[in-house]
C-alpha positions, -999 to +999 in steps of 0.1 A: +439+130+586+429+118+623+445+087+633+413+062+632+411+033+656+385+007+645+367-006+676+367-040+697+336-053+692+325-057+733+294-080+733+259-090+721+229-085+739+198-105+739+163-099+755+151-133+774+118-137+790+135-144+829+170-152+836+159-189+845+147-195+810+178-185+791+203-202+821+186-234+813+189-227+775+228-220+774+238-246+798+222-269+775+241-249+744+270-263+766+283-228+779+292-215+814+267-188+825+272-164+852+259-160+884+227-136+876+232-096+881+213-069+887+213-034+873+211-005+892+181+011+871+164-025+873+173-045+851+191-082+855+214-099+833+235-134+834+267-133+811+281-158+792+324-145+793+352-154+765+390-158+767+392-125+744+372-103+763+340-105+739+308-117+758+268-121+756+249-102+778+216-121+782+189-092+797+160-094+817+132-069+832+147-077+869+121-053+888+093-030+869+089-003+888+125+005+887+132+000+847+098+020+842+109+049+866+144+051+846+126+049+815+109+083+820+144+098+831+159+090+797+179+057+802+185+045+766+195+011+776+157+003+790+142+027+764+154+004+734+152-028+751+112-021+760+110-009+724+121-042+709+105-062+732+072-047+722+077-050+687+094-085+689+088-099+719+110-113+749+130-132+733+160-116+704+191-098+698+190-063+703+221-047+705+262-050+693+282-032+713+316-021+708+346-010+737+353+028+736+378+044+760+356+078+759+321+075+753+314+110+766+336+122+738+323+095+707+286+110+717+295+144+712+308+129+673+278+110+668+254+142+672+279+161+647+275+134+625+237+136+621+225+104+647+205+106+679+225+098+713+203+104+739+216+108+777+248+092+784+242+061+809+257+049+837+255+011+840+262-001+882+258-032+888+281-051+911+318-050+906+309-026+875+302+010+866+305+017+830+295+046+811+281+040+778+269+061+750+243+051+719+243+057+683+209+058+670+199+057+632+159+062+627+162+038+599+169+006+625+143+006+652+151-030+661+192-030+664+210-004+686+248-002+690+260+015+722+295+021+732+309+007+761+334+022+783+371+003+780+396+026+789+425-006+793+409-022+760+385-061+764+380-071+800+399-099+816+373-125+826+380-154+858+393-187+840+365-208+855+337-184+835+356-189+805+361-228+802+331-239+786+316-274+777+310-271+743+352-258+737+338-219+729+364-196+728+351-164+714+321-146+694+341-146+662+315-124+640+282-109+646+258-113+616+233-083+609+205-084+578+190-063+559+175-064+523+200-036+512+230-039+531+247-007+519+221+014+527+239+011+564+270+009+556+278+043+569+257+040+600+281+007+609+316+021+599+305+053+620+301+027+651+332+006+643+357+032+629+365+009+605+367+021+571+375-006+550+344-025+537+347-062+518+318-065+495+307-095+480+275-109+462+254-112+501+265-084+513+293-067+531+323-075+557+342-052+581+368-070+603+372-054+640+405-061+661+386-095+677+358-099+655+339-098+622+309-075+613+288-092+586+259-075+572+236-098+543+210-096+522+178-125+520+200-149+501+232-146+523+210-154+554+196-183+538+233-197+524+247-189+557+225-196+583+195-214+565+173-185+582+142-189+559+119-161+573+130-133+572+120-097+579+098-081+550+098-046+559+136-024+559+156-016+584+186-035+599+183-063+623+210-085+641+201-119+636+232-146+644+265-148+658+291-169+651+311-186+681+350-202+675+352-235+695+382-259+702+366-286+677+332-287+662+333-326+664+334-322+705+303-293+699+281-315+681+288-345+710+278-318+736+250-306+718+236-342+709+242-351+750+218-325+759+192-332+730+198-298+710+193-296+672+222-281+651+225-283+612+255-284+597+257-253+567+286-249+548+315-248+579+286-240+607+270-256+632+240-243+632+212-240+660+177-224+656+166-196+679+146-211+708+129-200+740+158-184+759+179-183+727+164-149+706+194-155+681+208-177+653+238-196+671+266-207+648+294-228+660+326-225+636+358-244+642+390-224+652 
């Protein structure tokens, strides 16, 4: 039997309208954004870094021509993000992404297995060139895991991007839903490497290294995450992420301070999705 190593999970990405938009939105969440970046092939992004290495990628179109010219090459990255943003608009989560020291090899797995790749990319942007390769199931048009090249394992981020307001410390678990979560459950562990599955009565658990990957049915989003509309047709969709702060009691002050509106559910703090904000954002006490 191959020696398996289960995967760091990397970081989230979410579609925003403009990079202005979603700055405003986080620094009101209470976080520490990044100076903007932009992508060689056009795009633009501001991050948002954690002591652990995790991270959210907030994406933007940066220039058109350029993303549209790339598009017709074969880049993947812009290819699914243009493909969500037509079916959901500009604002969501589109993509989990996990650290792989050898995407060129993991692609050549992922055909064998049955799933669509496409083109490996090369992501330059400054200070960064990555290589990252896709796993694509059919079945889940609107959530797309790639594979991000991390040869040395989660990135070391500067301390003053990683002290935020609001005490975050790390994306502790990225929530996905679907009405029959074990109808992916191959399609994740393939994208992980982890084997082991918890399931329960809303669905299913598999813990990563750094994180946990949570997939649940209608009524575990509802319990959860008090998410009351949800998707009617199949497929999986990521939905929420949790973040681990210092102390929720200092989170809700922030949070109150710059007028947002959390709920509390069960042992999370949770705030809507908003303009700038495609995602369910839970706040959990470390």
């Amino acid at each position: 039997m191959k020696n398996i190593t289960v995967r760091n999970l990397d970081h989230v990405v979410l579609p925003v309208p403009n990079l202005d938009i979603t700055r405003e939105r986080f620094t009101q969440l209470g976080f520490t954004v990044a100076p903007d970046a932009r992508h060689s092939f056009g795009s633009e992004n501001a991050c948002i870094f954690f002591e652990n290495g995790t991270f959210i990628e907030l994406l933007a179109i940066g220039h058109r021509e350029t993303v549209e010219a790339n598009m017709t090459k074969g880049n993947n990255f812009l290819r699914r993000d243009a493909a969500y943003r037509f079916r959901h608009g500009d604002d969501g989560f589109s993509c989990v992404v996990f650290g792989e020291p050898d995407p060129k090899k993991v692609r050549k797995q992922f055909k064998k297995a049955g799933y669509e790749t496409g083109k490996i990319v090369v992501v330059k942007r400054p200070g960064v060139k990555v290589h990252i390769a896709f796993i694509i199931d059919p079945r889940a048009p609107d959530c797309s895991f790639f594979m991000c090249e991390r040869p040395d394992g989660p990135p070391k981020f500067a301390d003053e991007m990683t002290k935020h307001e609001n005490g975050a410390l790390r994306i502790s678990r990225v929530t996905m839903h679907e009405h029959l979560p074990e109808d992916f459950q191959y399609y994740i562990q393939t994208a992980s490497e982890q084997r082991e599955v918890r399931s329960h009565s809303f669905g299913m658990d598999m813990t990563l290294p750094n994180a946990t990957l949570t997939t649940l049915n209608d009524d575990g989003m509802r319990a959860n995450y008090g998410v009351k509309n949800l998707p009617e047709e199949r497929g999986l969709r990521a939905m929420a992420f949790d973040v681990e702060v210092q102390s929720l009691e200092n989170t809700k002050k922030t949070l109150v301070k710059n007028k947002v509106d959390s709920k509390m559910i069960g042992k999370r703090l949770v705030v809507k999705p908003s303009t700038g904000q495609g995602a369910v954002l839970a706040f959990v006490e470390a």
